[in-house]
MDAnalysis code that builds the backbone (N, CA, C; Angstrom):
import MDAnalysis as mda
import numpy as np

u = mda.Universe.empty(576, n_residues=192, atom_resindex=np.repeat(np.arange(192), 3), trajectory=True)
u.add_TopologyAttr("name", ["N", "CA", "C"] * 192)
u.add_TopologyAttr("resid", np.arange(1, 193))
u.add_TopologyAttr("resname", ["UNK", "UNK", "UNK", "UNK", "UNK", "UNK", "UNK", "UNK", "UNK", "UNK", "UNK", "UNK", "UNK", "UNK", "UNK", "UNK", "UNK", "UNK", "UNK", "UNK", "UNK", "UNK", "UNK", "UNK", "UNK", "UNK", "UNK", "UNK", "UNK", "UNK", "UNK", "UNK", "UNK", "UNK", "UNK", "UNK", "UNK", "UNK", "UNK", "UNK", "UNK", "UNK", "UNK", "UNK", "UNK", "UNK", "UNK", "UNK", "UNK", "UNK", "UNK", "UNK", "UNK", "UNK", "UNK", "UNK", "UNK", "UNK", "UNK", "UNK", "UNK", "UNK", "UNK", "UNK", "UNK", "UNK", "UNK", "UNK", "UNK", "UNK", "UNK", "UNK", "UNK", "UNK", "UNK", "UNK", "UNK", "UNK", "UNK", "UNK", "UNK", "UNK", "UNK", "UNK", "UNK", "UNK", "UNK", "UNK", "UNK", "UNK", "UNK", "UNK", "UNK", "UNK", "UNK", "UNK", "UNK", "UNK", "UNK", "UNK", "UNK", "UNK", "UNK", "UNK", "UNK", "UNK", "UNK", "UNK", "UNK", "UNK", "UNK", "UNK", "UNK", "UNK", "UNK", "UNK", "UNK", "UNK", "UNK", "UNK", "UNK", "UNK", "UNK", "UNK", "UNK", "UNK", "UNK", "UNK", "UNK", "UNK", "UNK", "UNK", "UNK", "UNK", "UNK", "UNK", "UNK", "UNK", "UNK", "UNK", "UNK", "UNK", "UNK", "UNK", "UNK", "UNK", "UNK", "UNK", "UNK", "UNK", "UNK", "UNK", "UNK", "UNK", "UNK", "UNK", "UNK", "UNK", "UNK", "UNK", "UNK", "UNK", "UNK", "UNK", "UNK", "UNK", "UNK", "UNK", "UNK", "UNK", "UNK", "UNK", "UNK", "UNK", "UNK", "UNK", "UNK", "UNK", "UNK", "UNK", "UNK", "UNK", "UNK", "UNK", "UNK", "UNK", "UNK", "UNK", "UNK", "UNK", "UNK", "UNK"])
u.atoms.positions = np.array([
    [43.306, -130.899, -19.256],
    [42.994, -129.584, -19.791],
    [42.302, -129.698, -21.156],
    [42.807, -130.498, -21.949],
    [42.106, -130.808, -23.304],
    [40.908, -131.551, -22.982],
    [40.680, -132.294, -22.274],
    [38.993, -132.549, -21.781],
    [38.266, -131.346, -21.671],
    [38.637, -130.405, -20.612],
    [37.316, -129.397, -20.649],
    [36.992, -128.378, -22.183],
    [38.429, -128.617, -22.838],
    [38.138, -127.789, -23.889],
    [37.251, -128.028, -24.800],
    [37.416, -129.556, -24.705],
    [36.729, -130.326, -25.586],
    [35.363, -130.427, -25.500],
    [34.967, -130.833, -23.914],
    [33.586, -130.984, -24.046],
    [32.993, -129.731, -23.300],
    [34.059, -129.093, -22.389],
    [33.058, -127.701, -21.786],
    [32.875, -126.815, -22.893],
    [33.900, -126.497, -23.910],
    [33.319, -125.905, -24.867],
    [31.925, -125.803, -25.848],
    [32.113, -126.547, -26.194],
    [30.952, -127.284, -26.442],
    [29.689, -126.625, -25.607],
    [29.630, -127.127, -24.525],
    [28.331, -127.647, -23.632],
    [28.297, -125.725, -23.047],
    [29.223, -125.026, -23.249],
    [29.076, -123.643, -23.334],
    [28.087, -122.966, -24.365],
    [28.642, -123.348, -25.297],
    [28.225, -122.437, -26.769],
    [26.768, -122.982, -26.402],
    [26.323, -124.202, -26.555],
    [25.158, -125.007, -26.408],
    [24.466, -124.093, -25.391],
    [24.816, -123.604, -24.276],
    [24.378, -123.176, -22.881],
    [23.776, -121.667, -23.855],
    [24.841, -120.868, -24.329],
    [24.814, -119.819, -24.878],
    [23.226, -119.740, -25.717],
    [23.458, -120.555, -27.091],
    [22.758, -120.899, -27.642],
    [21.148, -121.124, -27.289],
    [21.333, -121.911, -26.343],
    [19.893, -122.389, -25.844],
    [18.996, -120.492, -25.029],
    [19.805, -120.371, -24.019],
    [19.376, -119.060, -23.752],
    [19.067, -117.904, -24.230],
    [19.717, -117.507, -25.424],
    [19.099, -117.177, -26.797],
    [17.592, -117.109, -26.686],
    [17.254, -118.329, -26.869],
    [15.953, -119.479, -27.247],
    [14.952, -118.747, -26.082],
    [15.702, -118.398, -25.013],
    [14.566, -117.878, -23.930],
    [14.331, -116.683, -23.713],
    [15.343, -115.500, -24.497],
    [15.577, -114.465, -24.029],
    [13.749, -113.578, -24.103],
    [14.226, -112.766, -23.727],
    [12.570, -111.972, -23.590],
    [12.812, -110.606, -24.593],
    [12.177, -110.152, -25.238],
    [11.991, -109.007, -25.834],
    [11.463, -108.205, -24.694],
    [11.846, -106.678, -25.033],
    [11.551, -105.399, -24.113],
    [9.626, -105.862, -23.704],
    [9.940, -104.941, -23.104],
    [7.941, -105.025, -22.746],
    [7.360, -103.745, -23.740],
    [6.207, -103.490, -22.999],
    [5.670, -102.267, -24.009],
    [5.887, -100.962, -23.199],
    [5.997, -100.186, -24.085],
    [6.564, -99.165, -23.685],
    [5.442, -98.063, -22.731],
    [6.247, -97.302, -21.224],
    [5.259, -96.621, -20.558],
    [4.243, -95.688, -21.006],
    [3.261, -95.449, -20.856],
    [2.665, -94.423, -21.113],
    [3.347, -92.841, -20.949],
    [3.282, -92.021, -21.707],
    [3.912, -90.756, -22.112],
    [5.694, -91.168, -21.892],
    [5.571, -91.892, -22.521],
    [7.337, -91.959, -22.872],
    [7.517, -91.438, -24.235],
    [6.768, -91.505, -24.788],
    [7.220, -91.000, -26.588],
    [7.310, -92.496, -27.053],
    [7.569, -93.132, -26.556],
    [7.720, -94.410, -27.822],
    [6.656, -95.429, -28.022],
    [6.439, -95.691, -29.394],
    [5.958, -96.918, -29.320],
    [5.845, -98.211, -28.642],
    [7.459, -98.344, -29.097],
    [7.432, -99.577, -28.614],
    [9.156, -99.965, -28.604],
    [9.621, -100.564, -27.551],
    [10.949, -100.471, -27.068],
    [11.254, -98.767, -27.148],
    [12.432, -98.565, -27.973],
    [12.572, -97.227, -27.920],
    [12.441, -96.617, -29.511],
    [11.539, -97.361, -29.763],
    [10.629, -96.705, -31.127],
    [10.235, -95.709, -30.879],
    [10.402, -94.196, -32.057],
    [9.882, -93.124, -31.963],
    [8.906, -92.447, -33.355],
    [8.045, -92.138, -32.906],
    [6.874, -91.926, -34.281],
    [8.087, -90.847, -34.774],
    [8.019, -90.912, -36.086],
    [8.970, -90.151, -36.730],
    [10.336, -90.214, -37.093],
    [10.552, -91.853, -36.882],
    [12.121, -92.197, -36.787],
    [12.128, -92.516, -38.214],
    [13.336, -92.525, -38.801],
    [13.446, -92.862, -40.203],
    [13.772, -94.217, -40.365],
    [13.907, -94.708, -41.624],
    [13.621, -96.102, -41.740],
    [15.531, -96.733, -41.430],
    [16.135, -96.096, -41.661],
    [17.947, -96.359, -41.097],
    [17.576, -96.557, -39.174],
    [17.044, -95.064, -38.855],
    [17.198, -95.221, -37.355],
    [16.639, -96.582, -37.026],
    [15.488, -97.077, -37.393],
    [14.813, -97.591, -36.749],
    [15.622, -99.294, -36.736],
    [16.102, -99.953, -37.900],
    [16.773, -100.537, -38.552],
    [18.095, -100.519, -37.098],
    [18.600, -99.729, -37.012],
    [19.508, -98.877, -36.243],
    [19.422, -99.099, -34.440],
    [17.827, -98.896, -34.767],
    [17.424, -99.450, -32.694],
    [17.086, -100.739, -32.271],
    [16.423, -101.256, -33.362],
    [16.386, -102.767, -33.343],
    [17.447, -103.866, -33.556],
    [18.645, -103.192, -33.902],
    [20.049, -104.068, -34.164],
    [20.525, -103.901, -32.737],
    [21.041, -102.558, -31.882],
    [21.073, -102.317, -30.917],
    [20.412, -103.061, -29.510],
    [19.006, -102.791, -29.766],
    [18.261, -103.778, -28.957],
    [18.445, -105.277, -29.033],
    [19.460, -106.062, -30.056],
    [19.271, -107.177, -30.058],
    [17.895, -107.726, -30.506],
    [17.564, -107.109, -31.311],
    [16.245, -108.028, -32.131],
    [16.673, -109.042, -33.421],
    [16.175, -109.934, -33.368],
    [16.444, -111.144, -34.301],
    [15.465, -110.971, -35.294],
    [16.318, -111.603, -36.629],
    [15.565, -112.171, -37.700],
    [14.667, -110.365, -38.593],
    [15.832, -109.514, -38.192],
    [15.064, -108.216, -38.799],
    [15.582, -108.081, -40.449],
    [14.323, -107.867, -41.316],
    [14.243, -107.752, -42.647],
    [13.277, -106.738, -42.686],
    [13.381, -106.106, -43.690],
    [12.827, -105.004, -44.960],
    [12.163, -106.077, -45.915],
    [10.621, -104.950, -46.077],
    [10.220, -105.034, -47.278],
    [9.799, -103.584, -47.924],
    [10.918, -102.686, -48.644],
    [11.064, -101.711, -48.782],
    [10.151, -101.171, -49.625],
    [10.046, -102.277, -51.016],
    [8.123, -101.943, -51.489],
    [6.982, -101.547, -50.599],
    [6.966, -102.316, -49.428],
    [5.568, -101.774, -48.712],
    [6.013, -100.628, -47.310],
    [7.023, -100.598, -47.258],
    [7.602, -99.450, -46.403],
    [7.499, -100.162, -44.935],
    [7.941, -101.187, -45.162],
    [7.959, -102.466, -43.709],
    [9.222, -102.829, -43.387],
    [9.367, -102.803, -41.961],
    [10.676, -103.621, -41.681],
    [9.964, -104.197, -40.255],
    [10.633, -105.426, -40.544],
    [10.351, -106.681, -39.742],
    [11.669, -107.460, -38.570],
    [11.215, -107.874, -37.509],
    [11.510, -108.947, -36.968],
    [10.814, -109.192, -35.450],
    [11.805, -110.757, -35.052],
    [11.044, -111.365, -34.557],
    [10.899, -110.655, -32.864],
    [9.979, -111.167, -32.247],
    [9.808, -110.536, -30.323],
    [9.444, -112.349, -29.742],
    [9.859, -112.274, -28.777],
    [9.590, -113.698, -27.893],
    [9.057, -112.803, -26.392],
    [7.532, -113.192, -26.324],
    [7.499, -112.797, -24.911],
    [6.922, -114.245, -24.267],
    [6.982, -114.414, -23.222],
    [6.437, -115.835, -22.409],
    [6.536, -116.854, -23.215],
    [7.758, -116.928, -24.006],
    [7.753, -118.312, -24.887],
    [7.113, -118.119, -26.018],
    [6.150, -117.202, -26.383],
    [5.322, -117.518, -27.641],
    [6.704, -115.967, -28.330],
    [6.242, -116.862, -29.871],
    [6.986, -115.765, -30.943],
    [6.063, -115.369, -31.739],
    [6.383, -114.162, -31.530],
    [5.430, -113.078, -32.263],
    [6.602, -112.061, -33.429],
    [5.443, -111.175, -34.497],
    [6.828, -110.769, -35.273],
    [6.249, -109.102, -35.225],
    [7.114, -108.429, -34.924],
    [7.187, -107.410, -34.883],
    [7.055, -106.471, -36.528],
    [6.070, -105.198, -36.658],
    [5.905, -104.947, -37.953],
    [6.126, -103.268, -37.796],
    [7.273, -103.054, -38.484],
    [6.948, -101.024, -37.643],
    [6.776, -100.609, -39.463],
    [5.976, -100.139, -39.685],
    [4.995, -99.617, -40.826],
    [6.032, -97.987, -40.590],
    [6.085, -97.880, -42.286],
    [6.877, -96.562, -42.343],
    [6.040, -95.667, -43.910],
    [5.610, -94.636, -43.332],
    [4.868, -94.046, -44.294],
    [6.171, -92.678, -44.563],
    [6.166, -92.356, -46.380],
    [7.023, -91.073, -46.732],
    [8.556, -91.456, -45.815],
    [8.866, -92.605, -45.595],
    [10.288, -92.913, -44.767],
    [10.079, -92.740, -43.238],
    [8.905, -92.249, -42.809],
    [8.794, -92.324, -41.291],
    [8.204, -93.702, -40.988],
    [8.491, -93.784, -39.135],
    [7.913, -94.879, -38.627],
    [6.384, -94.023, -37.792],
    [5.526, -94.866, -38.478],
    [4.015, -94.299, -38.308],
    [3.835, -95.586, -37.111],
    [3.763, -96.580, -37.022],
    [3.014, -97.510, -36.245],
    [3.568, -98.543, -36.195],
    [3.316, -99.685, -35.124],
    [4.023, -101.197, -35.059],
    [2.850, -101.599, -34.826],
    [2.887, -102.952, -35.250],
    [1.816, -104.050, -35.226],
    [3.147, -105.626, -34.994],
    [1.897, -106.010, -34.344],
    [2.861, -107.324, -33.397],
    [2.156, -108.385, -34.310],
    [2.128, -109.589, -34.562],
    [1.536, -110.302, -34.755],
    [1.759, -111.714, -34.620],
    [1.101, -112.781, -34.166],
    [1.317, -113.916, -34.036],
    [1.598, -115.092, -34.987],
    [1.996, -115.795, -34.677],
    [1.730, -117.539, -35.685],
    [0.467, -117.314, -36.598],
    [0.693, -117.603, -38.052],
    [-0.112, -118.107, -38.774],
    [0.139, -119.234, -38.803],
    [-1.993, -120.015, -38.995],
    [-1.821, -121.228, -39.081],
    [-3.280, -121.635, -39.435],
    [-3.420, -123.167, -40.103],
    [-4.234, -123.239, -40.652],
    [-4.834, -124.746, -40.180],
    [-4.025, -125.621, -39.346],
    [-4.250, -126.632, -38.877],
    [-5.988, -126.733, -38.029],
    [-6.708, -127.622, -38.288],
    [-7.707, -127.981, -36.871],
    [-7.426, -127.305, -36.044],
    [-6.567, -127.563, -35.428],
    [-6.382, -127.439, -33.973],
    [-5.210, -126.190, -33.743],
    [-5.189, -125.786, -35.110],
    [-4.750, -124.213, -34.510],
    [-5.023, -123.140, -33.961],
    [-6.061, -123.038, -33.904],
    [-7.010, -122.184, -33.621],
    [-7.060, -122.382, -32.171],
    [-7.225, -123.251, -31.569],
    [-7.339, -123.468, -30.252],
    [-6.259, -123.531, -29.290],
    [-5.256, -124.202, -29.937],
    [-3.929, -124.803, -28.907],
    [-2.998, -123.834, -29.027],
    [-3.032, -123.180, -30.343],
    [-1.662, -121.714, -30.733],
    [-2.412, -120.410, -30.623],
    [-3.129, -120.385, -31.490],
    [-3.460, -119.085, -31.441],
    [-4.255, -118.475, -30.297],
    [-5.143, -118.983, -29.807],
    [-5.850, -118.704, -28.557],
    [-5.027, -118.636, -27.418],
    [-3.770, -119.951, -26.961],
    [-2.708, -119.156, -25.918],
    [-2.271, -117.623, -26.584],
    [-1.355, -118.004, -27.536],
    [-1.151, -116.484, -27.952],
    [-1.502, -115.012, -27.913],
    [-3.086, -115.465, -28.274],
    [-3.744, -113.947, -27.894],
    [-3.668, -113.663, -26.972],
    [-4.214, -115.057, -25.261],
    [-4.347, -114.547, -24.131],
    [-2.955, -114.118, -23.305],
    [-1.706, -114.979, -24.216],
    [-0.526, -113.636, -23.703],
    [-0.791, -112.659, -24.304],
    [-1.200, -111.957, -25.217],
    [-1.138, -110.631, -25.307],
    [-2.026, -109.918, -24.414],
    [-3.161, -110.395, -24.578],
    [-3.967, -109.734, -23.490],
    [-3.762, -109.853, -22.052],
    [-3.086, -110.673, -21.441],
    [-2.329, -111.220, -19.944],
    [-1.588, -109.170, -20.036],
    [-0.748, -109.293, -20.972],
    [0.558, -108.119, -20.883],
    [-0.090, -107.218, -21.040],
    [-0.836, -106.954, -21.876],
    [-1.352, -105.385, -22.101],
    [-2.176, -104.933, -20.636],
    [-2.909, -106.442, -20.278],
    [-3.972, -105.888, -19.223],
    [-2.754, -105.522, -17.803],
    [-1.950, -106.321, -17.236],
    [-0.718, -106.203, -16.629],
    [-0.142, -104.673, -16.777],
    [0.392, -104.320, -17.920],
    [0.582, -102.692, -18.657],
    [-0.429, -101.652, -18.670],
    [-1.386, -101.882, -18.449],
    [-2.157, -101.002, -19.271],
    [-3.397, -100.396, -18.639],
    [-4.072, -102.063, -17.583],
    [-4.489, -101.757, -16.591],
    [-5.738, -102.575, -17.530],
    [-6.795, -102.794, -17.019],
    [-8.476, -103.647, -17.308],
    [-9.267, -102.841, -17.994],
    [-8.847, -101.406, -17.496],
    [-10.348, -100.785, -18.308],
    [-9.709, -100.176, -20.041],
    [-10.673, -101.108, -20.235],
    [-10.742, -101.080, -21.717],
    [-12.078, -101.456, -22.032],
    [-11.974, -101.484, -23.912],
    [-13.764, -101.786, -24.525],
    [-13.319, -103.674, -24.788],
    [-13.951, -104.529, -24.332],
    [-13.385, -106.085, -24.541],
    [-14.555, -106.837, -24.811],
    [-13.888, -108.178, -25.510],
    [-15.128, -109.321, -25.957],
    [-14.337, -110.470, -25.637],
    [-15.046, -111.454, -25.496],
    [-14.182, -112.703, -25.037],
    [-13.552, -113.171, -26.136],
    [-12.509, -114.211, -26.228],
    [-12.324, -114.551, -27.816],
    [-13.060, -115.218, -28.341],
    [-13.179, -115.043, -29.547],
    [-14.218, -115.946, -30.705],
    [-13.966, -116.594, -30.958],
    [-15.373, -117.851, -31.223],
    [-15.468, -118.824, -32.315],
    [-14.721, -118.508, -33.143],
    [-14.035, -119.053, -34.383],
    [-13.501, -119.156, -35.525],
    [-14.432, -118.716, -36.644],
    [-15.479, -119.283, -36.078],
    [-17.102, -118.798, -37.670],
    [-16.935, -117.506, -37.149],
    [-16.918, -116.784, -35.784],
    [-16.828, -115.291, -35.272],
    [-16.173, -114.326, -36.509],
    [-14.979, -114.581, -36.676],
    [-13.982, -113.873, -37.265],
    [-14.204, -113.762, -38.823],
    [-14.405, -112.415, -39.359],
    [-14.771, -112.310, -40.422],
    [-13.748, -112.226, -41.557],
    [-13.568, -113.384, -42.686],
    [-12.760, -113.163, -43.773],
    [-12.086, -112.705, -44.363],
    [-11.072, -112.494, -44.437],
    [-10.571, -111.635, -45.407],
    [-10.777, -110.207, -44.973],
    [-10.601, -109.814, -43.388],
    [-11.355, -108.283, -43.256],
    [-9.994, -107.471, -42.533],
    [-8.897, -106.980, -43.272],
    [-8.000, -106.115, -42.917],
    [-8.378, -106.131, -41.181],
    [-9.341, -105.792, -40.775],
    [-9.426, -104.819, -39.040],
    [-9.952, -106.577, -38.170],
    [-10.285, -107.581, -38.982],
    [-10.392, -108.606, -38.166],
    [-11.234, -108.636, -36.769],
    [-11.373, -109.177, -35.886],
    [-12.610, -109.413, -35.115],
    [-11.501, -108.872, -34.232],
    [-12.305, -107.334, -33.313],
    [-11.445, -106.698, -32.765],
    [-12.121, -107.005, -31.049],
    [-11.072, -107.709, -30.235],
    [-11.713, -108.327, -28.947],
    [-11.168, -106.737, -27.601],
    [-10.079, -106.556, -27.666],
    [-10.201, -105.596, -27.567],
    [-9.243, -104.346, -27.833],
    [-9.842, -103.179, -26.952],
    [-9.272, -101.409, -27.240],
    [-8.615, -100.539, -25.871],
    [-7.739, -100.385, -26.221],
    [-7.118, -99.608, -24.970],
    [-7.145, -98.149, -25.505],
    [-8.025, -97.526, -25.176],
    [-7.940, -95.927, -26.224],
    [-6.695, -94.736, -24.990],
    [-5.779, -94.810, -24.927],
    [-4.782, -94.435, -23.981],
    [-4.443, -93.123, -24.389],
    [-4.358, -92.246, -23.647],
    [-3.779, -90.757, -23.621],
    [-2.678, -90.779, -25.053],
    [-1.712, -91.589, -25.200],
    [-0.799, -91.317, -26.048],
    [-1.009, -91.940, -27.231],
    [-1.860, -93.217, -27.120],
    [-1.596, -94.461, -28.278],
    [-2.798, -95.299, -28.101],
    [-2.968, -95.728, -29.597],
    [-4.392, -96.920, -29.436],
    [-3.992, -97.884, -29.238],
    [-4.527, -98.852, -28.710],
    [-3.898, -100.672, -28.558],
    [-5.169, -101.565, -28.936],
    [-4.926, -102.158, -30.217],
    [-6.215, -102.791, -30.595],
    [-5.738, -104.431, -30.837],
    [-6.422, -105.141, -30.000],
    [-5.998, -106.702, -30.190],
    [-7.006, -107.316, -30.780],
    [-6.841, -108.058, -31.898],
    [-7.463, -108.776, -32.929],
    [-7.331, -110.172, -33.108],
    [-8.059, -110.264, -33.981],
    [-8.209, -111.843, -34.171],
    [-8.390, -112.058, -35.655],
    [-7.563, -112.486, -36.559],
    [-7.906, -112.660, -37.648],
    [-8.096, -113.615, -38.463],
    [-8.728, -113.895, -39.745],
    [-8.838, -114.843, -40.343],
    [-8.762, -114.192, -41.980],
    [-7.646, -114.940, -42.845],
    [-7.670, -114.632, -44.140],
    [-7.508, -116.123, -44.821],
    [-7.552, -115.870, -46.378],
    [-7.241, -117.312, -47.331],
    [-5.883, -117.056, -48.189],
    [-4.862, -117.817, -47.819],
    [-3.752, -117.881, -48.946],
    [-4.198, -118.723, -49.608],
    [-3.627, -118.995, -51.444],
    [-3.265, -119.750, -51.777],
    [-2.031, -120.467, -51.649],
    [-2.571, -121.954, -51.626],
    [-1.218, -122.734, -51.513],
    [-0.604, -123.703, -52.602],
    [0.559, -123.286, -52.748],
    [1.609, -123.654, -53.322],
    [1.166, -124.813, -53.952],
    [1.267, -125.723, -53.394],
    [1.050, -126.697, -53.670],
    [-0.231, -127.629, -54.370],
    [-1.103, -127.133, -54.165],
    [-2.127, -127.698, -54.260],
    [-3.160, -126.702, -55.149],
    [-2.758, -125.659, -54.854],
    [-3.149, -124.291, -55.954],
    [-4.817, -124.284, -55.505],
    [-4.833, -124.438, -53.941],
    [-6.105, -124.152, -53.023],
    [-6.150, -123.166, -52.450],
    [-7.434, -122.352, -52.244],
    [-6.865, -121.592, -51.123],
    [-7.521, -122.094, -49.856],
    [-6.255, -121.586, -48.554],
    [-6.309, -122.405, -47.348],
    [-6.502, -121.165, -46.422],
    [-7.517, -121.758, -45.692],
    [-7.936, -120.554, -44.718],
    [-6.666, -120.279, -42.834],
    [-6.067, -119.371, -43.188],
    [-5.050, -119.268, -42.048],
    [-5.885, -118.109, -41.237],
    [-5.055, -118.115, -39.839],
    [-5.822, -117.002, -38.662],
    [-4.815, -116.849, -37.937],
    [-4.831, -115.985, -37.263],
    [-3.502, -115.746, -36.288],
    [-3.973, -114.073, -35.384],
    [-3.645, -113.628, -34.587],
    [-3.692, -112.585, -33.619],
    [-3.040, -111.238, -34.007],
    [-3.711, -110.450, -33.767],
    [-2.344, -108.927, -34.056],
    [-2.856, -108.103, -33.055],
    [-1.717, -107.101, -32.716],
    [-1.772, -106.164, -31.630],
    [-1.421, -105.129, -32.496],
    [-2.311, -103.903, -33.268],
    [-2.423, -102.458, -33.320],
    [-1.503, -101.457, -32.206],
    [-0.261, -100.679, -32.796],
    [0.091, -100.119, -31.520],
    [-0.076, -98.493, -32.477],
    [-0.642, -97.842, -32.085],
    [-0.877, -97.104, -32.886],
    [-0.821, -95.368, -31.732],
    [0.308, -94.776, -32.312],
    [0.446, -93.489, -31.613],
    [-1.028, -92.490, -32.013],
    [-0.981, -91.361, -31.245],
    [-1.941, -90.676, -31.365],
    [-1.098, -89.173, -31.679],
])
């Protein structure tokens, strides 16, 4: 009996743990449901919302109450993306999804480019093909430092806009007191 406690315990929590690691975040939400996104509602206050995402089991959720942001993380098909629900005057105005930043060679190609094409896999799956679209870009494509980023494509939908991007900005880094050019994907979910 003290054997299984010992090591099935264990090899439980571990089991627990690991599945965690796979779980899936909600999908996107139906057309004329009212919500954004899970059971996000334009007009929720910054407690509720705080409030639906604890409920839902969302991980890794933080406030940045200066910019009227609260954050955390979404896992769909393995890739992690971070969830952004933008709150204007204490309401929730909009969510924006966004992918891995990264600045490596070969980020651009091996992370961020799967990434986008799960987003675009789901939305087109959701949402249906007809939309305004561009294939993804070169890296020289994507213009600098440009808030709206190289927009591939637009779902202009009865209830909500869906704009998938491609971006490219420069942090400085820490270390080296350079600035380093990072890029990464975002999904616009934007009620109407």
């Amino acid at each position: 009996m003290k054997f299984r406690t010992l090591v099935l315990g264990p090899l439980a929590f571990l089991a627990l743990g690991f599945s965690s690691l796979l779980a899936e975040s909600p999908e996107m939400s139906d057309l004329g449901s009212g919500f954004i996104y899970s059971d996000l509602k334009i007009g929720d206050s910054r407690e509720v919302v705080l409030e639906k995402l604890r409920k839902a089991d969302f991980i890794q959720i933080y406030e940045e109450r200066d910019r009227g942001l609260v954050k955390c993380s979404i896992r769909w098909n393995g890739f992690r993306y971070e969830l952004t629900c933008k709150l204007e005057k204490g309401k929730l105005t909009l969510c924006l999804v966004e992918g891995q930043k990264g600045w490596q060679f070969s980020f651009y190609d091996e992370i961020l480019n799967p990434q986008w094409q799960n987003l675009r896999d789901r939305l087109i799956k959701k949402y249906g093909a007809k939309r305004q679209f561009r294939d993804f870009p070169k890296l020289k494509q994507v213009p600098m430092d440009d808030p709206g980023g190289y927009v591939t494509d637009t779902w202009d939908l009865s209830d909500r806009l869906l704009m998938l991007t491609v971006q490219s900005f420069k942090i400085k880094d820490c270390c080296t007191n350079k600035m380093v050019e990072y890029s990464c994907c975002t999904l616009l979910i934007q009620p109407k």
